[in-house]
N, C-alpha and C positions, 0 to 999 in steps of 0.2 A: 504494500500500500504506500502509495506517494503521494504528499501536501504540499502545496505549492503556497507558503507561509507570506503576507502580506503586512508588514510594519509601517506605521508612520505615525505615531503618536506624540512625537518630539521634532527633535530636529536632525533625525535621522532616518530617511528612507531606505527600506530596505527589503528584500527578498530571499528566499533561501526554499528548497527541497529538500526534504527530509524522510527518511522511507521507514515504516513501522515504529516510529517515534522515537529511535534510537541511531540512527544512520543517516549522517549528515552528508549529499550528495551536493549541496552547494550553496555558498553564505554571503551572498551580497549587497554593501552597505556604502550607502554614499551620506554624508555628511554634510552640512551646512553649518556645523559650530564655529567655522574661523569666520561668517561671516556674523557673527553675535558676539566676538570677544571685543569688538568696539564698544557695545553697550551693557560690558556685565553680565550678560543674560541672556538668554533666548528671548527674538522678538516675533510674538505670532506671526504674523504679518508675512516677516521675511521668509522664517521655517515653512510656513505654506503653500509660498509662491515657489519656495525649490523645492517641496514635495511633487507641483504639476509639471515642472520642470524635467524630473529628471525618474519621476516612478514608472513609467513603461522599459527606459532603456535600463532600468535595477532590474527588472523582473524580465525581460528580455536574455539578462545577460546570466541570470540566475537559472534558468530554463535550459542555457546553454553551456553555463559550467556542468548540470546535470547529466548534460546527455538528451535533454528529454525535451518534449514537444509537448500540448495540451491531453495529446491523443493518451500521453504517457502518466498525466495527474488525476491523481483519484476523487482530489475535491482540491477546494481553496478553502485559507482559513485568513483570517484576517483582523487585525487588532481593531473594534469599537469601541472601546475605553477602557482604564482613564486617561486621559492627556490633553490636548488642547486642539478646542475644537474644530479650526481651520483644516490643522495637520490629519486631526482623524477622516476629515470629511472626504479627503484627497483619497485616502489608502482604500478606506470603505466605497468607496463613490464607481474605485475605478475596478476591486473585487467584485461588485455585481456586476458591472458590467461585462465582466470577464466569465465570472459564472454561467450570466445569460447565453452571452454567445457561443461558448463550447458547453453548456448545457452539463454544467459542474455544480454537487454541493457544494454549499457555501455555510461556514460557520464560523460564527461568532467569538472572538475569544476578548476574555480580561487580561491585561495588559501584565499586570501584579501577577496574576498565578501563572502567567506563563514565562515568568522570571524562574521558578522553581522547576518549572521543566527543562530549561534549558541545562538543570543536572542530568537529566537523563539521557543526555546527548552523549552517547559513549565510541559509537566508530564514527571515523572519518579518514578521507585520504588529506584533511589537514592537517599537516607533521604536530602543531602545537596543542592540539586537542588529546589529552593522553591519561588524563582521567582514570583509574581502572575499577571504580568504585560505582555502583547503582545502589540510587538508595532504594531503603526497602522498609515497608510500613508495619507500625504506626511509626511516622515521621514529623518530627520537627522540622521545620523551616521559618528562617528569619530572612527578608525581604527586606534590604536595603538600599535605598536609594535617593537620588534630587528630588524628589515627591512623597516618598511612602517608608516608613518605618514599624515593619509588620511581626508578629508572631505566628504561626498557622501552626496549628496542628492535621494533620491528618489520618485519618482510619487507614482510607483505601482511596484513587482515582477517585475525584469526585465527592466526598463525604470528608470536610474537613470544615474547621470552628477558628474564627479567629481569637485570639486568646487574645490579644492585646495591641496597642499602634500610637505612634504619637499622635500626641494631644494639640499640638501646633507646628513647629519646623521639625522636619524630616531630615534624618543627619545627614545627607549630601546636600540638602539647603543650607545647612548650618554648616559645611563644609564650606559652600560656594561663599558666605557671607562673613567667616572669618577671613579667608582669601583676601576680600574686597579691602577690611579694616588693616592689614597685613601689606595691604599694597600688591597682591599677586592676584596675574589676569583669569579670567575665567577660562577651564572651567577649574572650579577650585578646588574639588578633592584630588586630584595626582601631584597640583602643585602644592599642597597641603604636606602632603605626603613627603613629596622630593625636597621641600625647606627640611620637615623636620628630622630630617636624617641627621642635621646640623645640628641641633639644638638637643636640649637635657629637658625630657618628657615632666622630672623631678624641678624642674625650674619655678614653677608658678605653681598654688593650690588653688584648684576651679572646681568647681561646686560641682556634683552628681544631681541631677534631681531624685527627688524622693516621689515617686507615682506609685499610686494601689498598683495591686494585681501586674499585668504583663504592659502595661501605658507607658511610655515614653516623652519623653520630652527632652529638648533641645534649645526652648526658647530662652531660658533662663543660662547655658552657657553660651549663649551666641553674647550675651550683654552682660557678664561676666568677661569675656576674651573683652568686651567692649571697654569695660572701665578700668580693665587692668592697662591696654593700649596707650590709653588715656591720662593713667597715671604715671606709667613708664615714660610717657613724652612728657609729663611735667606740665600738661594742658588744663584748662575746666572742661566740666561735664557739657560746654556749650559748644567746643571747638567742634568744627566740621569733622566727620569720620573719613570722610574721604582724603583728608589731607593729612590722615595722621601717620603714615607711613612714613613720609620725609620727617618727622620728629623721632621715630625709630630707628636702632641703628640695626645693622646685618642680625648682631648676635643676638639681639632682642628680638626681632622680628623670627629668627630661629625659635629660640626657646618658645616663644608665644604658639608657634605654631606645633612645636612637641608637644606640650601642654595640654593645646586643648587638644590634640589628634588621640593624648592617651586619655584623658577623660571622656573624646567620645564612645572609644572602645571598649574602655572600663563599663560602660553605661550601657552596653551588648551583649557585654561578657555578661552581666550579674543578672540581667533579666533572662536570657536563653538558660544559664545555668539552673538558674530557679526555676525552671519549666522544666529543665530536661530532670530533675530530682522530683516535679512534682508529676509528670506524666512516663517516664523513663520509656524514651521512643527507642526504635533501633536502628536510626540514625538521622542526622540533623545535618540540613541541606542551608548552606549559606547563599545568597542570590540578589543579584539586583548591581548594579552601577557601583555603588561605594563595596560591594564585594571582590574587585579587584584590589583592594587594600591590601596589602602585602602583609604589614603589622596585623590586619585585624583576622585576616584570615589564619595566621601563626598563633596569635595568642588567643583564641577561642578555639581553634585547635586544641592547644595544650591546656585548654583548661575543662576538657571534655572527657569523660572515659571511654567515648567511643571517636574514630577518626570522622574530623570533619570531612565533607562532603561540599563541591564547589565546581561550579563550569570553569570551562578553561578562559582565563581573561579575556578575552576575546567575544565571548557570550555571556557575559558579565553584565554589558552594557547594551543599550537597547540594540535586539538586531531581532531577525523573522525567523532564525531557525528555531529560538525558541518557542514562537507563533506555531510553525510545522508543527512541530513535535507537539505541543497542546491537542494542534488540532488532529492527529494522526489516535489520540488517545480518546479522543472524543468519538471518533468514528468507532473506534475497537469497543466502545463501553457504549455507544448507542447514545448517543448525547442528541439532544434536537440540535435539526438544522436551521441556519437563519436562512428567511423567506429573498433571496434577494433583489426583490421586488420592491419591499421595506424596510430593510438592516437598516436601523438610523445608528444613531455616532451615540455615545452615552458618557460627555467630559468628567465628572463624576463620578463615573462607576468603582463602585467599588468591591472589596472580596465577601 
């Protein structure tokens, strides 16, 4: 069985085939972020205009790293939410279309849980995908990323409970926004990361929040990194944030960024841990954007009794093979089809 996997929720268009949800036949991804590190951020607007740009020759070209023709796709799967609504309407708009005419199921997928499939992606003839690990349920999974900071549990395919999520900034937001105060361009968790190689994690004490149950939050160290900034420049709590960088020196702006890189990991670490004691899955699937963390993926790691589980960076970050793979499991387990006559976009959806 072969899905022919449709991404654009961001600012990342993308394609990819993938056969019985585990067999990556081809992963193509075009990107629009260098044209958003002018403004900090991803701009709807712009991400959109290069999704109608350039998603036929992604999915063109994904069809042809396969091998394969329509003749050769078993259905189409295609991200409708969450993300932002320009960018979904592009991907979705042009999978019906595509369904209609070669006369393809068409199904729906969440954007979030198909971060966690993208561990299941175990062969490929791409050398860097080498994984040797499927997880295997009941499963924990933690979802991190520029949007969503998730807990899941799962039974089985299908049958899973969100345990917990943040309650305001999601730690690759609060990644992207110490970045900013830092003075380093978007996007900010790898530059986050590569400062803090420099700096002593032990530098500065930044607060953890304290949330019931499996809740998360980040909004309260993002303005913690803010006032600590603030006092290391010797400024008031009025000076601009954006100018506070040049009042920073190299080694400060190190340490700053050790600091809070280990607080936000810390902050990972203590709620997955408390879950895997209080639900003891057999094993726990790390996923999402800021799961390329080198740090975060080593030290939740070892503070696990069983071996973390992780896509190959590569599938980390938003791409369609993890879309495929979703949607190749939805076919096996009988999932409804979406109608694509009326698949609308759902920016808000959530797990």
């Amino acid at each position: 069985m072969r899905i022919l996997g449709i991404e654009s929720s961001c600012d990342e268009t993308a394609a990819a085939v993938v056969e019985n949800g585990n067999y990556l036949l081809s992963n193509v991804i075009a990107s629009s972020s260098d044209l958003h590190v002018a403004y900090g951020g991803v701009v709807p607007e712009i991400a959109a205009r290069s999704h109608i740009e350039v998603i036929m020759p992604v999915i063109n070209q994904a069809l042809a790293d396969a091998k394969c023709t329509f003749k050769d796709i078993d259905g189409i799967a295609v991200t409708n939410g969450a993300g932002l609504g320009g960018s979904l309407l592009i991907g979705v708009m042009t999978a019906r279309t595509l369904a209609i005419i070669n006369n393809k199921p068409l199904y729906d997928i969440n954007h979030v849980l198909a971060h966690v499939y993208a561990s299941f992606i175990k062969q490929s003839d791409i050398k860097d995908i080498n994984s040797s690990k499927t997880p295997t349920f009941p499963m924990l999974a933690v979802v991190v990323s520029g949007g969503h900071t998730q807990l899941m549990l799962f039974k089985d395919h299908f049958d899973y409970q969100l345990l917990g999520q943040t309650q305001d900034d999601a730690i690759g937001e609060a990644f992207d926004k110490v970045a900013k105060i830092i003075g380093l361009p978007y996007p900010g968790g790898p530059n986050i990361a590569k400062l803090a190689e420099k700096g002593d994690p032990d530098s500065y004490a930044l607060p953890i929040a304290k949330m019931d149950g499996y809740d998360f939050s980040f909004s309260g160290l993002k303005t913690a990194v803010l006032r600590l900034a603030q006092r290391e420049a010797g400024v008031s709590l009025d000076f601009p944030s954006t100018k506070l960088s040049g009042k920073l020196s190299e080694a400060q702006k190190a340490n700053i960024a050790a600091s809070f890189q280990h607080v936000a990991i810390q902050t990972i670490i203590n709620k997955t841990k408390k879950a895997f004691e209080e639900f003891k899955p057999s094993s726990v699937v790390l996923a999402g954007g800021v799961a390329a963390n080198s740090k975060l993926r080593q030290q939740l790691n070892s503070s696990l009794p069983v071996e973390l589980i992780s896509p190959d960076i590569k599938l980390c970050t938003d791409n369609a093979a993890m879309i495929a793979s979703l949607g190749c499991y939805k076919v096996e387990h009988n999932q409804p089809k979406a109608d694509p006559y009326s698949l609308e976009i759902a920016p808000s959806l959530s797990v």
